[in-house]
C-alpha positions as CSV (number, residue, x, y, z in Angstrom):
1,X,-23.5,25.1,177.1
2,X,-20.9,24.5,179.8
3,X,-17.7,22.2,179.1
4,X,-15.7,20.5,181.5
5,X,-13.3,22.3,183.9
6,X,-14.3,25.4,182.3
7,X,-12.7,28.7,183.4
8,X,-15.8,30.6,185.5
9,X,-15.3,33.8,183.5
10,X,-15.6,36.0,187.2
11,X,-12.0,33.9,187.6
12,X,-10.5,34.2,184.3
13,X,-8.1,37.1,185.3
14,X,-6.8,35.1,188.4
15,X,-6.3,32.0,186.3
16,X,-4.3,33.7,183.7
17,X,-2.2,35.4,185.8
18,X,-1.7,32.1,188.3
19,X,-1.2,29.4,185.2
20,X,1.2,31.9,183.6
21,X,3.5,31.9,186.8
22,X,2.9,28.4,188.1
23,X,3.2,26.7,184.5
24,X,6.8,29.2,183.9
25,X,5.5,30.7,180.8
26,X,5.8,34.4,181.9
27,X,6.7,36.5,185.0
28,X,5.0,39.5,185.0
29,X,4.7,42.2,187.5
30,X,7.9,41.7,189.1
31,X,10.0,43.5,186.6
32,X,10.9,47.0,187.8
33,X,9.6,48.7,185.0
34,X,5.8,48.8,184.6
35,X,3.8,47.0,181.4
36,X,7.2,44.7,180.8
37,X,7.7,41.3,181.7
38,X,10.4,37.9,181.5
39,X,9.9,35.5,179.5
40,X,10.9,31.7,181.4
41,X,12.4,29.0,179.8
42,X,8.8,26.9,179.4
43,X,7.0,30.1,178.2
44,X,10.3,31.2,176.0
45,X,10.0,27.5,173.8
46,X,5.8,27.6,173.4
47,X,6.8,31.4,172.0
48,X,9.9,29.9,170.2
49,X,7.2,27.1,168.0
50,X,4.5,29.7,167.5
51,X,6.8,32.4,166.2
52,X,9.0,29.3,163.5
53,X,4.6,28.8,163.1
54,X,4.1,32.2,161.7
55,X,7.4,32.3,160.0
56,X,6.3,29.8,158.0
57,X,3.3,30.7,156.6
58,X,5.0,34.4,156.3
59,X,8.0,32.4,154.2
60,X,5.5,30.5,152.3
61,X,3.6,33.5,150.5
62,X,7.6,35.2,149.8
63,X,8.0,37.1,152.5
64,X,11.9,38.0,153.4
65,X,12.8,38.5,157.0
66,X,14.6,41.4,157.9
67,X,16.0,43.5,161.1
68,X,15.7,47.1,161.7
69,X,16.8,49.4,164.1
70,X,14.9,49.8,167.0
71,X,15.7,53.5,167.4
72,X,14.0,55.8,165.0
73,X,14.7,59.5,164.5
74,X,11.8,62.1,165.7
75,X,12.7,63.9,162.4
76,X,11.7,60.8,160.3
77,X,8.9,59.2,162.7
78,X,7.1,63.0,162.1
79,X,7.3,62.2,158.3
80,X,3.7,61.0,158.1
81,X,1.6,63.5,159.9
82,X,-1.4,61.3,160.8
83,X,0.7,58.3,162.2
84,X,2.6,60.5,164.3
85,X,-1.1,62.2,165.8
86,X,-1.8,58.8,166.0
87,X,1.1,57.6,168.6
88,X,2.2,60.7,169.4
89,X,1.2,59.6,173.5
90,X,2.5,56.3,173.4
91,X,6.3,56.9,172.0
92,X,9.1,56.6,174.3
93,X,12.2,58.5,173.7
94,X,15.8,58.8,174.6
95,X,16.9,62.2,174.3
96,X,20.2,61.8,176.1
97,X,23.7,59.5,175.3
98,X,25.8,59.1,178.5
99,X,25.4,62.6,179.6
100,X,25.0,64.4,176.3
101,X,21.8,65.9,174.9
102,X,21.2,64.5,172.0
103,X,20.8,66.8,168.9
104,X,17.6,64.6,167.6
105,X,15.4,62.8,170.0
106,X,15.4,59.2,169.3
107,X,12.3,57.3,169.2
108,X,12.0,53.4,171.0
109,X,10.0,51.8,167.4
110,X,6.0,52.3,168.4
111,X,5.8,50.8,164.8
112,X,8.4,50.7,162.0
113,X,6.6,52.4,158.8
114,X,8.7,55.0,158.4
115,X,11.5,53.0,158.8
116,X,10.8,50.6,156.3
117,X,9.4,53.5,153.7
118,X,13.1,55.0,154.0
119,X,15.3,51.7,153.5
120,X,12.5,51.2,150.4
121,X,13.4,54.3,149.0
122,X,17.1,53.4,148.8
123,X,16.1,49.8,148.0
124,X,13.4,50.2,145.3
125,X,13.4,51.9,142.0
126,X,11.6,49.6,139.2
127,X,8.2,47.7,139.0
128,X,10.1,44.9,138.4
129,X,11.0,44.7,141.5
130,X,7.9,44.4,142.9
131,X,5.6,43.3,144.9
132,X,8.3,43.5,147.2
133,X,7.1,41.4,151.2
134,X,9.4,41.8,154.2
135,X,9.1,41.0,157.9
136,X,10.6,41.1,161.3
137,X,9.8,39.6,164.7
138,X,10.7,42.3,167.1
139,X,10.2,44.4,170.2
140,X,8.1,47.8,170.3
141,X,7.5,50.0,172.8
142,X,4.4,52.1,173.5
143,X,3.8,54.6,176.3
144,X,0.4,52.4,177.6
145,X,-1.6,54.4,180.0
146,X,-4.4,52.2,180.7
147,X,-4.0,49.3,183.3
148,X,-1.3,47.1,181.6
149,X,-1.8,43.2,181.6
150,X,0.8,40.8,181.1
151,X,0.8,39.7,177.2
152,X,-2.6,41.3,176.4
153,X,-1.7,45.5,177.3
154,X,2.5,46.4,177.9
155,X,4.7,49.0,177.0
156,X,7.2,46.7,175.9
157,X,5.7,44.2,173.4
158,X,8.2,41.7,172.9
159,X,6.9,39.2,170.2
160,X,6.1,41.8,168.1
161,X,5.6,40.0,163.9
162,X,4.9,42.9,161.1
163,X,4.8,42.7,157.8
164,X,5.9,45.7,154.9
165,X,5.2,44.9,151.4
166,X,4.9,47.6,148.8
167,X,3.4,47.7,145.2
168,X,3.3,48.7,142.2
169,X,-0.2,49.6,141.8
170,X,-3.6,50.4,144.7
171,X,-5.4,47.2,143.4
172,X,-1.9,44.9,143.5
173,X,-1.7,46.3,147.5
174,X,-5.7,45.4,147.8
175,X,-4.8,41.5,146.8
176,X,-1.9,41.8,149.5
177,X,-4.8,42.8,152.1
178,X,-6.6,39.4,151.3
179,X,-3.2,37.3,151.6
180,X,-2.6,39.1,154.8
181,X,-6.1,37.6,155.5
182,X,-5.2,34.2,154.1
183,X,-2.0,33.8,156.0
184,X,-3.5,35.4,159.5
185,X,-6.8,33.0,159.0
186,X,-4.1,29.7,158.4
187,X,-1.9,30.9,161.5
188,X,-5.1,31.0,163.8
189,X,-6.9,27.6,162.2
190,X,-3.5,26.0,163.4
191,X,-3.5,27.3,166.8
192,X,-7.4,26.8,167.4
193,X,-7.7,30.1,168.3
194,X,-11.2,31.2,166.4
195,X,-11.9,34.7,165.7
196,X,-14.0,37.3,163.5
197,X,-12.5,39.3,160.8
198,X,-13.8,42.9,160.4
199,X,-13.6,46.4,158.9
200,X,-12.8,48.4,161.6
201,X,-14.7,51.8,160.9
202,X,-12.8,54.9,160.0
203,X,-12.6,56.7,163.2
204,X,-10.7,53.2,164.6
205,X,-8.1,52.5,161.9
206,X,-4.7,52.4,162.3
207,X,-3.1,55.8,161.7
208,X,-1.7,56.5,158.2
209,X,-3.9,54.3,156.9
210,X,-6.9,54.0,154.1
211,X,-8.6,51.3,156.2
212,X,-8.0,48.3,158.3
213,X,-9.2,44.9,158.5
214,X,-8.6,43.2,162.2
215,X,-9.0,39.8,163.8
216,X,-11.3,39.3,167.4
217,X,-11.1,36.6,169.7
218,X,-13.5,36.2,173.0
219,X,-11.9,35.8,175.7
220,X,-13.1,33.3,178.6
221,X,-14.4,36.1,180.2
222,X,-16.2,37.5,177.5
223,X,-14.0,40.6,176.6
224,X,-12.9,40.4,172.9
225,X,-9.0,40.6,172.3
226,X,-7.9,41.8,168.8
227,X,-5.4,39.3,167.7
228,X,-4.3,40.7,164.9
229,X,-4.8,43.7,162.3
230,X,-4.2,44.2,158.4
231,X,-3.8,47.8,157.1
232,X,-3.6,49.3,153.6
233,X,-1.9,52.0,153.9
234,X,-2.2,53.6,150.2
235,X,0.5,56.0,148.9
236,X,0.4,57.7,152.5
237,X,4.1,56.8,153.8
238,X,5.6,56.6,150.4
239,X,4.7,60.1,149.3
240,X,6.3,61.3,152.5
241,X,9.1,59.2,152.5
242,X,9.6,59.7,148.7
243,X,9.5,55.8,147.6
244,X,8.9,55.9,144.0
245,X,9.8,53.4,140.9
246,X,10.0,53.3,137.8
247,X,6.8,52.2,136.3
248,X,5.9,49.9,133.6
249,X,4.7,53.2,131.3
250,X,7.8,54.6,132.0
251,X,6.7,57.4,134.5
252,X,8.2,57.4,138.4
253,X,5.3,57.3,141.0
254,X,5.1,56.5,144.6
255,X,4.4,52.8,145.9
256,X,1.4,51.6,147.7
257,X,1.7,49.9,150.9
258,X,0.2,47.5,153.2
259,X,1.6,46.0,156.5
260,X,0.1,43.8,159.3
261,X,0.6,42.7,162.4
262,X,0.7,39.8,165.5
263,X,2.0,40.1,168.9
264,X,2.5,38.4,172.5
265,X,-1.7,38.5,172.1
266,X,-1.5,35.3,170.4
267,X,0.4,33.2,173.1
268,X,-2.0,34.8,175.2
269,X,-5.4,33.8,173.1
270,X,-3.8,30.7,173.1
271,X,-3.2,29.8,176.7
272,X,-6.4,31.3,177.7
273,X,-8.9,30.0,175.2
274,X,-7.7,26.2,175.2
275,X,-6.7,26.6,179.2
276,X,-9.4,25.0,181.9
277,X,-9.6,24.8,185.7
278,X,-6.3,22.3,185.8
279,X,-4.2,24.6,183.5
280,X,-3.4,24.8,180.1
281,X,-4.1,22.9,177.5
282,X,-1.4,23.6,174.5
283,X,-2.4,22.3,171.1
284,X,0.2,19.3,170.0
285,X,1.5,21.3,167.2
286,X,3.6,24.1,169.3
287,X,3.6,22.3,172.8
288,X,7.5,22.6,173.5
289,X,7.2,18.8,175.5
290,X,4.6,17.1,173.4
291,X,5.0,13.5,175.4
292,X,5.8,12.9,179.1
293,X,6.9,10.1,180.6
294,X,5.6,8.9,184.2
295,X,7.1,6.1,185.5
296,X,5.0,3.7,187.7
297,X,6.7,1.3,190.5
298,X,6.4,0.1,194.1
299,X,10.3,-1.0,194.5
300,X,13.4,-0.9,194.0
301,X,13.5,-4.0,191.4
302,X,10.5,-2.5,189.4
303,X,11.9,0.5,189.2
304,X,15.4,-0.6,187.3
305,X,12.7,-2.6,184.4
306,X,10.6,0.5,184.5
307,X,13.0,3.1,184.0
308,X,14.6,1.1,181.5
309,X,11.1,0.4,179.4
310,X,10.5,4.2,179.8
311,X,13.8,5.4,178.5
312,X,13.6,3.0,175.2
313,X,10.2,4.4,174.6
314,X,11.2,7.9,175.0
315,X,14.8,7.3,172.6
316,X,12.3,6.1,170.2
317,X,9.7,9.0,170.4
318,X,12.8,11.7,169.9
319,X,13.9,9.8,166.8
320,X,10.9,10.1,165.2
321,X,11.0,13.8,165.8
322,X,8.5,13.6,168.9
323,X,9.9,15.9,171.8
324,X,9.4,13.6,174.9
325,X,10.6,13.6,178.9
326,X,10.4,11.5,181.2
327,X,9.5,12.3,184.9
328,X,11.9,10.5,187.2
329,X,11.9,12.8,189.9
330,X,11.6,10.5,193.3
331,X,10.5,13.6,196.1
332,X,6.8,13.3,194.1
333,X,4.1,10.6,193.3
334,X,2.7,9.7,190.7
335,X,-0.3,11.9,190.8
336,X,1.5,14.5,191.8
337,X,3.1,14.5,188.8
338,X,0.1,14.3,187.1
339,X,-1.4,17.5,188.4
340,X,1.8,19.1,187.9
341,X,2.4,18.0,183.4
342,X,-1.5,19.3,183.6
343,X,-0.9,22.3,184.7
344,X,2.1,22.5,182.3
345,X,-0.6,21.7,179.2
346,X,1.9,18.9,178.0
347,X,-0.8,17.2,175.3
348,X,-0.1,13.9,176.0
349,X,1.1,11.7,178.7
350,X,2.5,7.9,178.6
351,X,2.1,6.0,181.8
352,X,4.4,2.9,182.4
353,X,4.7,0.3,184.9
354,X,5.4,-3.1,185.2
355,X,1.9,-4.5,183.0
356,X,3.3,-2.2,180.4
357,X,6.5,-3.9,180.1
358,X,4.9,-7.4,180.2
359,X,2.3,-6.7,177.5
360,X,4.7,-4.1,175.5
361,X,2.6,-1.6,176.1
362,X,2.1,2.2,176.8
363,X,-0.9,3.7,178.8
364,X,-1.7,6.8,176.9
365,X,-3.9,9.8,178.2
366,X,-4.5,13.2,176.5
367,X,-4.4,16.3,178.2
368,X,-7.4,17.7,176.6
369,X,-10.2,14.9,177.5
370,X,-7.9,12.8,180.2
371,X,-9.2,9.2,179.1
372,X,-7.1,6.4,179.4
373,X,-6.7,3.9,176.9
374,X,-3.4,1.0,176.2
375,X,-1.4,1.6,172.8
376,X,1.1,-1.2,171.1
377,X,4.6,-0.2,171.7
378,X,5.3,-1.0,168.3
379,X,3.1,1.7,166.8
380,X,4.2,4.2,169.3
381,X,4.8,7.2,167.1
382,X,2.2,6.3,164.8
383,X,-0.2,6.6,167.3
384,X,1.5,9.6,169.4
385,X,1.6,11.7,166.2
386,X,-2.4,10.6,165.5
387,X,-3.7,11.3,168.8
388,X,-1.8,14.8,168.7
389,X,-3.8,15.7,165.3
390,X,-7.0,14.6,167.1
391,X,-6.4,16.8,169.8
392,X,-5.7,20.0,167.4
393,X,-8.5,19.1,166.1
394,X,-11.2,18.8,169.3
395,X,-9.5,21.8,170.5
396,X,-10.1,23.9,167.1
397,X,-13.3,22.6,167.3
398,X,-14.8,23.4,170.7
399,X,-12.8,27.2,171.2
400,X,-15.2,27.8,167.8
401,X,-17.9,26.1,169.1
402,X,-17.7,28.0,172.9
403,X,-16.9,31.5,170.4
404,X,-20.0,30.9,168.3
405,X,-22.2,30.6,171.2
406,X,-21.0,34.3,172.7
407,X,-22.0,35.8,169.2
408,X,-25.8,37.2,169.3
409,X,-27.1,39.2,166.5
410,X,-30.2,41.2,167.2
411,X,-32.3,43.4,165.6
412,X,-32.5,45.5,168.3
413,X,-30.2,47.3,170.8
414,X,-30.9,49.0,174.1
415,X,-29.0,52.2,173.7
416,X,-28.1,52.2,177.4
417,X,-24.9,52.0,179.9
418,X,-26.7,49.4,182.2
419,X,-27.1,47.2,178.6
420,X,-23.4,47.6,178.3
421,X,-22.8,46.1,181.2
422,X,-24.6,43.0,180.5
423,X,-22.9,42.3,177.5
424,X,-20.3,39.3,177.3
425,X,-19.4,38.6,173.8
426,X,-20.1,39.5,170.7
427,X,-23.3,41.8,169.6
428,X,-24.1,41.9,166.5
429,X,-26.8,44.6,165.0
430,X,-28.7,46.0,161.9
431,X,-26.7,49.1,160.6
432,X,-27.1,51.7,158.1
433,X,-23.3,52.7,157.3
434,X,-23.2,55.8,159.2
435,X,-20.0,56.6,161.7
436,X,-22.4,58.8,163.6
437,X,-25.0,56.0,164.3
438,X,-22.0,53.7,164.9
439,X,-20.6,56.2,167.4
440,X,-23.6,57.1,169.2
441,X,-23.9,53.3,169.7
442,X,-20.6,53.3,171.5
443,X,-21.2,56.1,173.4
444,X,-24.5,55.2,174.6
445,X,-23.9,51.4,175.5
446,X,-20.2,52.0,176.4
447,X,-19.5,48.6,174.5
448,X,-16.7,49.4,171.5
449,X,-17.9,49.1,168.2
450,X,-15.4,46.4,166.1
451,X,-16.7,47.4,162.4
452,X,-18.5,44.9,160.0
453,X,-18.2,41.6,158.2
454,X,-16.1,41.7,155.2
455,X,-18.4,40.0,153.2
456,X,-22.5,42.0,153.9
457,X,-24.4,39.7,155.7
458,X,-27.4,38.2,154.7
459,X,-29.8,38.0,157.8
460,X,-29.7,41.7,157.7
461,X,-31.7,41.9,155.0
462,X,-35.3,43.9,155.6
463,X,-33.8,45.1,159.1
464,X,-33.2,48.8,159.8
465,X,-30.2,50.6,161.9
466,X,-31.8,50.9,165.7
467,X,-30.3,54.3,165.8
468,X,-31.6,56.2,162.8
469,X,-34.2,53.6,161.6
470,X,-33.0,53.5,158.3
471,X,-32.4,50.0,156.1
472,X,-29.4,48.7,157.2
473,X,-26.7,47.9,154.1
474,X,-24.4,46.0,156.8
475,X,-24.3,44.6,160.0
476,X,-22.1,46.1,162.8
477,X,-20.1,44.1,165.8
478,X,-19.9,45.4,169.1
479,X,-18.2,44.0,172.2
480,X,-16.6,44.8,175.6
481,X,-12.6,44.8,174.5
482,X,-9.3,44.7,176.8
């Protein structure tokens, strides 16, 4: 099914990087260092209202916010030996201060579990003090050496939200991994951005880890974009970082660990899965500008009653909390101004001219379906704040309508590179457990494998793994990724 003003997915790349620039959200590629970009004024509010978003929901379930270096010592980043092999190519360091060698390389933070493992080792020493949750919204830096892309693949990630929590016991740390879930699933529902939730298989988990759960999007053009991971991370970085307590039977053992993560990937999965051929659309509940304002006239005398109407309806909107402008620039028409608040993805415009004022009135059009329809003045927020739920709501609906329709599950999979290529979306198959049948899938269709449902699905039932031809106990996703 095609929507309206849908992006042609052979254009999605060219839309996102035009609407990003045009709409002042993000200059990228301008910088003059590769993979980092500038965040503008526009783009720096929307980021501002999704990040208070997740700090919510993070605050909600306990979590503290914290702030930790951003340097890291190459003597405590090679404390865990597997999540060192694991970022060993992406880490930036600074070896020199002024024009001094440094004695220890310092690492820019890839990821900050050591960090945190060492503060808890100063910081923890009882089971009563756990479960303990932290979090901080920071920068990272990783070494990227594929073809970067502004907000989806840089080497400086600049809205960077992880989480820390450590426990008393492995099954305390398993509960964590399905509030990590809870709050992720909450933080996406809001946004409208729909997505998958799977077990990524072993030989794709994060480093240091015992296994890791991650959240997919499709993108308009078909390529999945992992939005967002959840790892438990066992007693790996506690037993070498020495973070023991005092348990409850009175002997000292190390903690177990989970931590998760979000990054500039969801501004990104936002813009581009709501967007359309105008610009974006931004959901009402982190639009920085939720009303504008256009003023209609033909004279100098309409325009004094006008601006006048405009301004009392706008004083009102920002008392009730409503973040509203108006557009009284004179060099541009009316239409013009139109196209440009579109582009912008500003959910919901007010149009007022002189049969406003005389019928105390508002003409009200949402950015999302662009229908024009006459409101009462004196319901104004009432309404505003109504028609901005039922926009969050249309767009939740159709992004999971439009990502349900790029899932296909089949019984069958043509084991070929020229298959591969074909594939937009999701594929979905019969599988038998086995890392080597998932690999030689991979390999074979050049399509990454994601993992598999959390929960085993039932339409694989009677079907067998097309690699090995044995009963399948799961299913297993597979999809073109960025």
């Amino acid at each position: 099914m095609r929507y309206l003003d849908d992006i042609n997915p052979e254009e999605f790349s060219e839309w996102f990087d035009t609407v990003i620039k045009e709409a002042e959200i993000y200059d990228y590629g301008r910088y003059p260092v590769k993979g980092m970009g500038v965040w503008m004024p526009y783009g720096f509010a929307l980021r501002k209202n999704i990040i208070e978003l997740i700090r919510k929901e993070h605050d909600s379930k306990g979590h503290e916010e914290i702030l930790l270096p951003l340097l890291i010592p190459e003597d405590l980043l090679i404390k865990e030996e597997e999540h060192i092999r694991g970022f060993r190519d992406e880490v930036y360091w600074v070896t020199h201060g002024g024009l001094d060698e440094l004695d220890v390389k310092l690492a820019l933070r890839p990821t900050s579990e050591t960090s945190i493992s060492l503060m808890e080792s100063y910081w923890l020493n009882s089971y009563k003090q756990l479960p303990k949750k932290f979090y901080q919204i920071v920068s990272i830096f990783r070494y990227e050496t594929k073809a970067t892309r502004a907000m989806i693949r840089l080497r400086e990630v600049s809205t960077f939200k992880e989480a820390h929590t450590a426990h008393s016991t492995f099954e305390d740390a398993d509960r964590q991994v399905r509030e990590a879930i809870e709050i992720y699933s909450t933080i996406f529902d809001q946004l409208g951005i729909p997505y998958v939730i799977s077990k990524r298989p072993d030989f794709d988990k994060f480093a240091g880890a015992l296994y890791t759960i991650a959240f997919d999007t499709v993108m308009p053009d078909g390529k999945v974009l992992q939005v967002g991971t959840v790892h438990h991370l066992g007693q790996n970085f506690s037993k070498s970082l020495d973070v023991k307590v005092l348990q409850e039977n009175g002997e000292n053992d190390y903690v177990w660990q989970t931590s998760y993560g979000l990054s500039d990937r969801v501004i990104a999965s936002t813009i581009s899965i709501h967007g359309d051929k105008r610009g974006l659309i931004l959901p009402y509940i982190i639009a920085p500008i939720k009303v504008v304002i256009i003023p209609i006239y033909f004279n100098d005398e309409e325009k004094k009653g006008v601006i006048e109407y405009s301004e009392e309806i706008r004083n009102e909107l920002e008392n009730c909390g409503i973040r509203t402008v108006i557009d009284t620039r004179t060099e541009l028409t009316p239409g013009k101004k139109f196209y440009d608040w579109e582009l912008r993805g500003v959910p919901i415009r007010l149009e007022i001219g002189k049969r406003e004022i005389s019928s105390k009135t508002v003409v009200i059009v949402t950015r999302d379906e662009l229908k024009k329809k006459s409101i009462a003045r004196e319901k104004i927020c009432e309404s505003v704040r109504k028609e901005g739920e039922e926009i969050d709501k249309r767009l939740r609906e159709r992004a999971k309508k439009k990502m349900e329709e790029k899932i296909s599950k089949v019984e069958k999979l043509e084991l070929t590179m020229e298959y591969g290529e074909r594939v937009r979306g999701i594929i979905e198959v019969p599988w038998c457990g086995s890392e080597d049948c998932a690999l030689k899938m991979q390999e074979r269709t050049g399509i990454r494998v994601l993992g598999s449902p959390i929960e085993k699905p039932e339409w694989i039932k009677g079907k067998t793994c097309p690699v090995c031809g044995r009963n399948a106990v799961t299913s297993l996703r597979l999809a073109k990724t960025y």
